[in-house]
GUMAR-707051 format. One record per residue (C-alpha): x, y, z. Coordinates in pm, whole numbers, plus 50000, padded with zeros to 5 digits. Layout:
GUMAR-707051
XYZ
...
//
This chain:
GUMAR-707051
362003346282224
362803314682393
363503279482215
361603254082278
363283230282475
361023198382379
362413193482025
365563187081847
367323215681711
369443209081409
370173246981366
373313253381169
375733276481293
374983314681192
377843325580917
378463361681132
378763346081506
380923354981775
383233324581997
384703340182346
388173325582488
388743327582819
392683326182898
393393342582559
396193366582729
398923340782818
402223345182638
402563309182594
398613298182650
396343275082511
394053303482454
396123324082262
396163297581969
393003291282005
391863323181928
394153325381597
392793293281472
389083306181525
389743341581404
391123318781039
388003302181057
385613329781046
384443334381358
384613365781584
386423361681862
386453378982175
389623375782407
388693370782769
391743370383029
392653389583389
395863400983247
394873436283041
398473436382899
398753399882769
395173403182625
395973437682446
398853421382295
397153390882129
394673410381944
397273435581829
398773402781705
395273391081533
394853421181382
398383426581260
397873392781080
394853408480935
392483391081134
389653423581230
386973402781393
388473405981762
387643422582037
390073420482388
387953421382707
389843424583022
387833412383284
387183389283602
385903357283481
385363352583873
383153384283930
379773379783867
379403415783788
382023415983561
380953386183322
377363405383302
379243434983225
381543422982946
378713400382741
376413435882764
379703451682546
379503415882329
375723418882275
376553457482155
379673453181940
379753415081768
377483390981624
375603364381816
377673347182062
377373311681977
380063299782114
382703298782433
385693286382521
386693281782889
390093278282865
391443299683191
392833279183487
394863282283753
397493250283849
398383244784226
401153221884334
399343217284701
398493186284809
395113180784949
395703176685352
398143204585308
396173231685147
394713266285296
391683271185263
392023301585065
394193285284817
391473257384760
389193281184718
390833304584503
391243276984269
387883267484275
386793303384218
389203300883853
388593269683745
385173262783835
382843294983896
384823311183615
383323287083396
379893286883534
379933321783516
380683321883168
378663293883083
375613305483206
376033344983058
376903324982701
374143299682739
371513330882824
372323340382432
372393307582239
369073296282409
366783316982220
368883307181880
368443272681960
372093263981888
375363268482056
378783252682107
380143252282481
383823240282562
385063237082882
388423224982996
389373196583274
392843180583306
393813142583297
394573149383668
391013153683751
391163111783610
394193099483825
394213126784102
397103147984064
400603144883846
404233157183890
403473196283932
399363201483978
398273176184277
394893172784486
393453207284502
393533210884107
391953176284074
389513183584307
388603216684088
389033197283763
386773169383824
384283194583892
384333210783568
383213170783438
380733170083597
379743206983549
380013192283138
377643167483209
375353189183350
375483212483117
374943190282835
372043172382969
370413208883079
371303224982737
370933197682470
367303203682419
367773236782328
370603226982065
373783238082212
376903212682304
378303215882619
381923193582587
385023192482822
388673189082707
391003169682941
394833176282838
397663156382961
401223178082959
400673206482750
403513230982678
402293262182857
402783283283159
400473269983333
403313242483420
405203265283625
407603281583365
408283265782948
409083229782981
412983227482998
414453199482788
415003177783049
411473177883202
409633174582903
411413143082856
410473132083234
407193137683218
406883123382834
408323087882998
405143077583101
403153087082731
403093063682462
403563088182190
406713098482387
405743135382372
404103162982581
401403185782397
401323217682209
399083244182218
398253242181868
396733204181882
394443218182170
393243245181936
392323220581676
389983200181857
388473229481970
387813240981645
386493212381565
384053208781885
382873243081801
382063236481428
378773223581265
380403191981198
380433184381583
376813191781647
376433155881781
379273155282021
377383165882349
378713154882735
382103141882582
384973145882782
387773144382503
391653132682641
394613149482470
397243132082612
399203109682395
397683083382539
399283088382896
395953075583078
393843050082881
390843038283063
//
């Protein structure tokens, strides 16, 4: 059963549904609170991330904390055969996926005119078919429901074209995943799913090249007016929000968590 793409769907979201996290394995990731704060609100949540290990660990962590609804998927967001693989073990063993996160991401420090081309390309590969993989396996199961919640993630440096650690390359690969939103939610509003993109300034992770020492937090905090970088947890929270019914018309946003750092 297909929707029907020619109306407005104001379908609710299902009470038994399933979100999947991409990144969900990093000791200090984004996508490991994210999947905490979904798992307290309900939803199932299947934990998407390369590293088997780090992915293991979080749901023993979920589930420790009583949290049963998980399900760790170690997997190759960048192998086509792999996403098909893992959302034919969703379909079988959790409720409706409704929705996904695309939090995984690789930095790169590499300037532009100084990159290989197998370095640009591996973090196009990450960023940006990672998520179209993903995206298009989740939106091939919210279509026939005729809702779904899609959230991507960008980077202020796809905005201003590159910052203290991640420079041209990442930008480049960021400021595809925009417009990747906006294609997305233009494509895959009629049949009542959200497509969004998140676009974080300095957020405490590892994706910075190690935990933010002292010191260069407050360097790179200098230029925010909240004085501040970002935690992990604030992230999570608008993507709770994105993902809930109360978001349903919040479609081709691209949302800046930055403190402010680049106002436009």
């Amino acid at each position: 059963m297909t929707a029907d793409p020619g109306s407005s769907s104001l379908s609710r979201l299902p009470d038994h549904r399933t979100a999947v996290v991409t990144g969900a394995g990093g000791p200090a990731g984004i996508g490991r609170v994210t999947a905490r704060v979904l798992a307290e609100n309900g939803w199932h949540v299947a934990l998407v991330d390369i590293n088997a290990e780090g992915v293991a660990g979080v749901a023993a962590e979920l589930r420790d904390a009583g949290h049963s609804n998980v399900l760790e998927l170690p997997m190759d967001i960048t192998s086509d055969s792999s996403v098909r693989d893992a959302f034919d073990r969703l379909d079988a063993d959790l409720p409706p996926v409704v929705g996904l996160v695309n939090l995984a991401g690789i930095a790169c420090p590499t300037a532009l005119h100084e990159a290989e081309p197998k370095e640009f390309e591996r973090v196009m590969a990450v960023n940006v078919t990672g998520s179209f993989l993903m995206l298009r396996a989740a939106a091939a199961r919210m279509i026939p429901r005729g809702v779904g919640r899609i959230v991507n993630t960008s980077s202020i440096t796809a905005l201003d074209g590159g910052g203290t650690f991640s420079k041209g390359v990442y930008a480049t690969a960021k400021a595809a995943v925009i417009g990747m939103c906006h294609g997305g939610a233009r494509e895959l509003g009629p049949y009542g799913i959200t497509v969004n993109v998140l676009a974080p300034g300095p957020i405490d992770t590892e994706i910075m090249g190690g935990r933010l020492t002292d010191e260069r937090k407050a360097s790179m905090s200098s230029g925010i007016p909240l004085g501040r970088v970002g935690r992990p947890d604030e992230i999570a929270a608008t993507v709770a929000f994105l993902l809930s019914d109360g978001a349903g018309y919040i479609n081709g946003a691209t949302i800046q968590i930055d403190g402010g750092k680049h106002m436009h």
